[in-house]
C-alpha positions as CSV (number, residue, x, y, z in Angstrom):
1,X,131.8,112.6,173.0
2,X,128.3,111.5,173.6
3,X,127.7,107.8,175.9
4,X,126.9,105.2,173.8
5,X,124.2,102.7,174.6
6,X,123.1,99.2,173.3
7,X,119.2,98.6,173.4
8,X,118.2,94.9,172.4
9,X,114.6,94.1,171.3
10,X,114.7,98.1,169.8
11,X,111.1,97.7,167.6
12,X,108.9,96.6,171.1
13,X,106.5,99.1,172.7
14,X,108.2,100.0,175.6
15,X,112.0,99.8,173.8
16,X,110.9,102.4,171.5
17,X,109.8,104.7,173.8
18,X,113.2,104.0,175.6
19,X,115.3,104.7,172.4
20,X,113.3,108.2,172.3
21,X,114.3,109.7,175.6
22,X,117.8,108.0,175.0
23,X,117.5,110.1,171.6
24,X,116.4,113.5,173.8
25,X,119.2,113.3,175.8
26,X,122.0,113.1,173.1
27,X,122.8,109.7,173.5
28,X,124.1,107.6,170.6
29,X,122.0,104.4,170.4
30,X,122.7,101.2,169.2
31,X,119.3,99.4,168.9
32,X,119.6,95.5,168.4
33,X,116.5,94.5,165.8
34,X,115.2,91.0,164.4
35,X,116.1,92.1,160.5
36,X,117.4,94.7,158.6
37,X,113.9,95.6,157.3
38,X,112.9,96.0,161.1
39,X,116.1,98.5,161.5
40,X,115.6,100.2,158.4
41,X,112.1,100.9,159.7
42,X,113.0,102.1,162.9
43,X,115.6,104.3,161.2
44,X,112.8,105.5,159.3
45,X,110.6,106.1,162.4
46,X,113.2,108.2,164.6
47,X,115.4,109.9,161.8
48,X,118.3,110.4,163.8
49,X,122.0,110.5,163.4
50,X,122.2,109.0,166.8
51,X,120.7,105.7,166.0
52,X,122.0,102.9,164.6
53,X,121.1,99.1,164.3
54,X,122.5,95.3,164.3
55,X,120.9,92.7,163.5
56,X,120.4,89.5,166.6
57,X,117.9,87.6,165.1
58,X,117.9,85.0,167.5
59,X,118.6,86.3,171.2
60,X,118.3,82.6,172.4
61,X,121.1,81.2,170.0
62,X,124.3,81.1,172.0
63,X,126.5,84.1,171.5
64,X,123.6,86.0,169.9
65,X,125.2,89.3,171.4
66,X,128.7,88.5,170.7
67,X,129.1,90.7,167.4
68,X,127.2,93.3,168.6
69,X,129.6,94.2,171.4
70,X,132.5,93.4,169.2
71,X,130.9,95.9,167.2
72,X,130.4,98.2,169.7
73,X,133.5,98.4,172.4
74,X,133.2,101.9,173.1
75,X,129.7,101.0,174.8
76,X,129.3,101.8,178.5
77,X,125.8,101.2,178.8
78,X,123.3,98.1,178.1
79,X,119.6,97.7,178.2
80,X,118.2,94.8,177.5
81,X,114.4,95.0,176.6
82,X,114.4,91.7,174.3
83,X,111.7,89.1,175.4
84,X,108.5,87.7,174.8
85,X,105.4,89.2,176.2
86,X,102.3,87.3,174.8
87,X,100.2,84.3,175.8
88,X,99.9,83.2,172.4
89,X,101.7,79.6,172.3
90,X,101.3,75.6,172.6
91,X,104.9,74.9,173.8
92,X,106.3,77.7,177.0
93,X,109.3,76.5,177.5
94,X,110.3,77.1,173.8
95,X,108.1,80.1,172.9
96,X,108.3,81.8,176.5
97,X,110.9,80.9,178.9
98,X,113.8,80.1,176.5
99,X,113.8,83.1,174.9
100,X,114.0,85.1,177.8
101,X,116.4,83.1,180.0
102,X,118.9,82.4,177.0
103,X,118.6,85.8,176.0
104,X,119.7,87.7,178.8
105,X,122.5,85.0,179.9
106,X,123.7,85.7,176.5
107,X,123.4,89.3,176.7
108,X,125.5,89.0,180.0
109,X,127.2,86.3,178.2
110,X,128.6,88.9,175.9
111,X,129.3,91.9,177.9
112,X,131.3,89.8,180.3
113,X,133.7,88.8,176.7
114,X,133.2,91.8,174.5
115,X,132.0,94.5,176.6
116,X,135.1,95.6,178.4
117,X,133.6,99.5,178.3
118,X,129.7,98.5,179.9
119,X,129.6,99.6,183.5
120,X,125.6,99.7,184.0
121,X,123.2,96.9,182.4
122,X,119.6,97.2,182.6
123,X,116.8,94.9,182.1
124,X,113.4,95.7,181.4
125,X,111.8,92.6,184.1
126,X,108.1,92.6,185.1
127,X,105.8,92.7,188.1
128,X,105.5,89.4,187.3
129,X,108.8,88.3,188.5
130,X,108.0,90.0,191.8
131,X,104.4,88.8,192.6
132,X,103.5,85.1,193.1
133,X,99.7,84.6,191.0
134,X,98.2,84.4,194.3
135,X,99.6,86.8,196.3
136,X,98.9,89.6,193.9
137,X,94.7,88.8,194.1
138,X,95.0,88.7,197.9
139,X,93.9,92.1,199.5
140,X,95.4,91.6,202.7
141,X,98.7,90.8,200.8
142,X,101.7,93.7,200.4
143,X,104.4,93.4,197.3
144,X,107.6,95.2,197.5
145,X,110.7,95.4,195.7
146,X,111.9,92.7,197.8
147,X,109.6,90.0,196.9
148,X,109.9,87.1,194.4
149,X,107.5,85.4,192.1
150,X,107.8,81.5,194.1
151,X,106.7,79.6,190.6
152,X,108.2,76.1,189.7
153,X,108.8,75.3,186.4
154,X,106.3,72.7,186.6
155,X,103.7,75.4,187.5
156,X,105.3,77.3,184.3
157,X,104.5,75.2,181.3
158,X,101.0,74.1,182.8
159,X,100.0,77.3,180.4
160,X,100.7,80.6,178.7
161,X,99.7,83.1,181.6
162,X,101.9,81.2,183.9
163,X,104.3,80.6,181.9
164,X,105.1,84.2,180.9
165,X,105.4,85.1,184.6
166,X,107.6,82.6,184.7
167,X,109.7,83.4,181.9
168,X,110.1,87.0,183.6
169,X,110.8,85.3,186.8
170,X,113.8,82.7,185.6
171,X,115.2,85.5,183.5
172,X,115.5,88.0,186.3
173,X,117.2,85.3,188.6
174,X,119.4,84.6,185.8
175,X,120.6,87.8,185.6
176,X,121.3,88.4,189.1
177,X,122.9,85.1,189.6
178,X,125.3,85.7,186.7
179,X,126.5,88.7,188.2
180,X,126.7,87.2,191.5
181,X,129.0,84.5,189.5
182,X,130.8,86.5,187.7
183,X,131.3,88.4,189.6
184,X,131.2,91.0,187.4
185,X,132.4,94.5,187.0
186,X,129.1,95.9,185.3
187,X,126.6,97.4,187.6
188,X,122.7,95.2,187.3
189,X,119.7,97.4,187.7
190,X,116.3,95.9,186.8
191,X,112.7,98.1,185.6
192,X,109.9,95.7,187.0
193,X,106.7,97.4,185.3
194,X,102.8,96.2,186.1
195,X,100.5,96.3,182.7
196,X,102.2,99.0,180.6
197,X,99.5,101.0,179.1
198,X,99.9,105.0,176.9
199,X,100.4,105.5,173.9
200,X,102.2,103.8,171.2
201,X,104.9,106.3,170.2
202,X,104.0,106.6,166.7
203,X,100.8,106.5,165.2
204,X,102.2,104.5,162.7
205,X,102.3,101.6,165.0
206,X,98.6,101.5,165.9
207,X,97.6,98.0,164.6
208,X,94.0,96.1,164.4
209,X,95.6,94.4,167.9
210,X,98.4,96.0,170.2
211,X,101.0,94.4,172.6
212,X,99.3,92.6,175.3
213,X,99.4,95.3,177.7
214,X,98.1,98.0,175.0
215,X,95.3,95.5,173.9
216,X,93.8,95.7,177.9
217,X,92.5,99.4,176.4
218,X,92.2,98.7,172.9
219,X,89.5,95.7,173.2
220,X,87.6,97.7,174.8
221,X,87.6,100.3,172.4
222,X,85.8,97.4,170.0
223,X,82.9,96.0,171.9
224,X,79.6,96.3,171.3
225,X,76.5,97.0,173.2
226,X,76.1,92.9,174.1
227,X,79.6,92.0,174.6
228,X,80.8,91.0,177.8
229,X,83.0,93.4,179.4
230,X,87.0,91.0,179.2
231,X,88.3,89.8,183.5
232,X,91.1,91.7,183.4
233,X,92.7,93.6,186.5
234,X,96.0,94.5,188.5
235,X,98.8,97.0,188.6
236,X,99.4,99.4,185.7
237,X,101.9,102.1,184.5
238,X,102.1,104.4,181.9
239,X,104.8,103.5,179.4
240,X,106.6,107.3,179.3
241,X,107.2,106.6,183.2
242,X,108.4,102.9,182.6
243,X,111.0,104.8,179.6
244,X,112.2,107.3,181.9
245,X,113.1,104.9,184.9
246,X,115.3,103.3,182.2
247,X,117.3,106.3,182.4
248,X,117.2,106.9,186.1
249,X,118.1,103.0,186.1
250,X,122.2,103.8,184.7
251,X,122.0,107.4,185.6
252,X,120.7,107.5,188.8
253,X,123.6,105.8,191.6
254,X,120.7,105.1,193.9
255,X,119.5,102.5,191.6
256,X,122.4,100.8,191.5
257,X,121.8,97.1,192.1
258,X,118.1,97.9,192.7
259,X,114.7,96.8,191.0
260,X,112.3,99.5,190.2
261,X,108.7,98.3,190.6
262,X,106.6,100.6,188.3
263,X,103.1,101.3,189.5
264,X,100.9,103.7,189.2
265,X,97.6,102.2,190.7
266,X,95.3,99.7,190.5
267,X,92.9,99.2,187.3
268,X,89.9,96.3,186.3
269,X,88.3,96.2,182.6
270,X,85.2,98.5,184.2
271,X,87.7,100.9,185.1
272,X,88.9,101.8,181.8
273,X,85.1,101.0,180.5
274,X,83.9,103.7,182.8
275,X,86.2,105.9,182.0
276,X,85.9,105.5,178.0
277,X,82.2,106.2,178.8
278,X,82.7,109.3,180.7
279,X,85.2,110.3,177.8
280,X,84.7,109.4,174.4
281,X,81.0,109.6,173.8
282,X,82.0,108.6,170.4
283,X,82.5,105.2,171.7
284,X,78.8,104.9,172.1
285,X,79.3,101.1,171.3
286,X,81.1,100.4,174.2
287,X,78.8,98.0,177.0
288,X,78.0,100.1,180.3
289,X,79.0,97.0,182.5
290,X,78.5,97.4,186.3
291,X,79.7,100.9,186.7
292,X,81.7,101.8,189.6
293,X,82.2,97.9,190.3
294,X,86.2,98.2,188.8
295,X,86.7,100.0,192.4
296,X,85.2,97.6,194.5
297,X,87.0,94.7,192.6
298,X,90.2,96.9,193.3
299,X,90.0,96.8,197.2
300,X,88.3,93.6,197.3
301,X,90.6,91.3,195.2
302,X,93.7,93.1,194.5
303,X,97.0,92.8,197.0
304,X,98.7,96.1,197.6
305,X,101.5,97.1,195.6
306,X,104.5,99.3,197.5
307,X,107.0,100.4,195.7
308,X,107.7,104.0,197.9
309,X,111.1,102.9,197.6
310,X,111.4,102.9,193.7
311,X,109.3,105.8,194.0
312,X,112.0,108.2,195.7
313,X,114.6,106.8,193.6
314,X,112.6,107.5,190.7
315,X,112.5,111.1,192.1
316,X,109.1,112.1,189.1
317,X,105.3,112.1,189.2
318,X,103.9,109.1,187.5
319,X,101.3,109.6,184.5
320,X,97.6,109.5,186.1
321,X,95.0,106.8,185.2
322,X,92.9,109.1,183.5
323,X,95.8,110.2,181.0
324,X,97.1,106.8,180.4
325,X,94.0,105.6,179.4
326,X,92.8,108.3,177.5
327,X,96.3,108.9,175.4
328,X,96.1,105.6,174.6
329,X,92.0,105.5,173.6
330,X,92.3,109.5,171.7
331,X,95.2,107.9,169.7
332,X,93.7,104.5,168.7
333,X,90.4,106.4,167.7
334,X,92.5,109.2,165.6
335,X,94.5,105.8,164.0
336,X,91.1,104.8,162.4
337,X,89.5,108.0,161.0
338,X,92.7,108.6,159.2
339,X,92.9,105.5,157.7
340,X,88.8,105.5,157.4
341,X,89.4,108.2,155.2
342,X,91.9,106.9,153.0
């Protein structure tokens, strides 16, 4: 009888690539979705016998998990991907950091009534619960698993930026204290990825503007010749690695109770310009910029990022800058000559 596993937030960019390698290794998915038109779509998408939906279409609104794990006894796995990631708002502590502190304590909420089957939860977290704002531009600074993101909460609704890393932050806590608590007889393992960037899993999913993470590559794919070049740098990952360390997160017993900082490297906005340049001379629009500066910026203004611990647990190669970025820039340009010649 194959494991079942819950997936919250199902649609998002890195949940669908999640729900594919769940797929590819015979796993019977129970994806939680905003509507039924959302879950009839990603039924459409996959096309599997192995994948189901329910409907949470509030993950803040207490017991917003409840009837899903009712549902869904014979669960032994939970991932929760479900939570904003966008800096697009005029009030953070509704739009940001309620949605993803209530939504995992209600996740947890739920598995500790319902879920009397789950042994292993995992939640997708961030770098950004890990690295305080000034830390991670310090270059004599090193990050590691260990670390936490110091923010206040009055630092966190001061704007959107900080109040994202801040909503990844309280969440993450949350979590772990719960557990602590509760002490609970689930196992917590958290995936704390940099900037996600690859491919979206399906063409179909290419939009005029991405997730924030895709968008890094995708504006640049729009500039022209006298645009400036967007400030934007840090840590990256390719989203097929951030997938698979879902995986190795329940599978794996050396990530038990650990957090698994996905990097791959270091990137700036000239990075990915140079390398757009180098590779898609179709992209002719795209401003030159300073070239070779992204590299300098890198070791001049970036902290170092150590995750050799997540890295043997892990026990894979991570995707390469160069494929990341041009996955993600070959299937954005073959999105709009299809539909150019529609």
């Amino acid at each position: 009888m194959a494991t079942k596993v819950i997936l919250s937030g199902a649609t998002g960019f890195i949940a669908q690539h999640v729900v594919k390698e769940l797929l590819d290794k015979d796993y019977k998915v129970v994806a939680t979705v905003r509507s039924s038109g959302k879950g009839d779509h990603l039924l459409k998408l996959f096309n599997s016998p192995n994948l189901s939906y329910e409907v949470v279409e509030d993950v803040a609104q207490a017991g917003a998990f409840d009837k899903v794990l009712q549902n869904n006894q014979d669960a032994t796995i939970f991932i929760h991907t479900a939570s904003p990631f966008h800096f697009k708002t005029d009030d953070v502590a509704k739009d940001l950091l309620e949605p993803a502190v209530e939504g995992t304590k209600n996740a947890l909420k739920a598995i500790e009534k319902y879920g009397k089957n789950i042994q292993k939860v995992v939640i997708t977290s961030s770098y950004a619960a890990i690295a305080t704002a000034k830390d991670s531009v310090d270059p004599k600074a090193v990050i590691n698993e260990k670390d936490w993101n110091q923010i206040t909460r009055e630092e966190a609704i001061a704007n959107p930026f900080h109040g994202y890393r801040a909503s990844k932050t309280f969440a993450e806590k949350a979590a772990w204290d719960f557990v602590k608590e509760h002490e609970s007889k689930f196992i917590l393992s958290t995936v704390n990825p940099t900037f996600v960037f690859g491919p979206q899993l399906f063409d179909s999913e290419v939009k005029e503007n991405l997730n924030t993470s895709s968008e890094a590559i995708n504006v640049i794919t729009k500039l022209q010749p006298e645009d400036a070049i967007p400030s934007f740098k840090g840590g990256w990952v390719d989203v097929r690695d951030v997938a698979k360390a879902h995986l190795v997160a329940f599978e794996n017993p050396k990530a038990e109770h650990q957090r698994l900082l996905m990097n791959s490297g270091k990137f700036t906005e000239q990075s990915i310009v140079d390398l757009v340049r180098e590779k898609f001379p179709e992209l002719k629009n795209v401003p030159i910029g300073n070239p070779g500066a992204g590299l300098r910026a890198i070791e001049e203004t970036l902290a170092t990022i150590d995750n050799s611990k997540t890295k043997e647990i892990l026990g894979f190669e991570l995707i390469d800058f160069e494929k990341s970025v041009a996955d993600s820039v070959q299937q954005i340009i073959d999105v709009r000559k299809s539909k150019s010649q529609l």
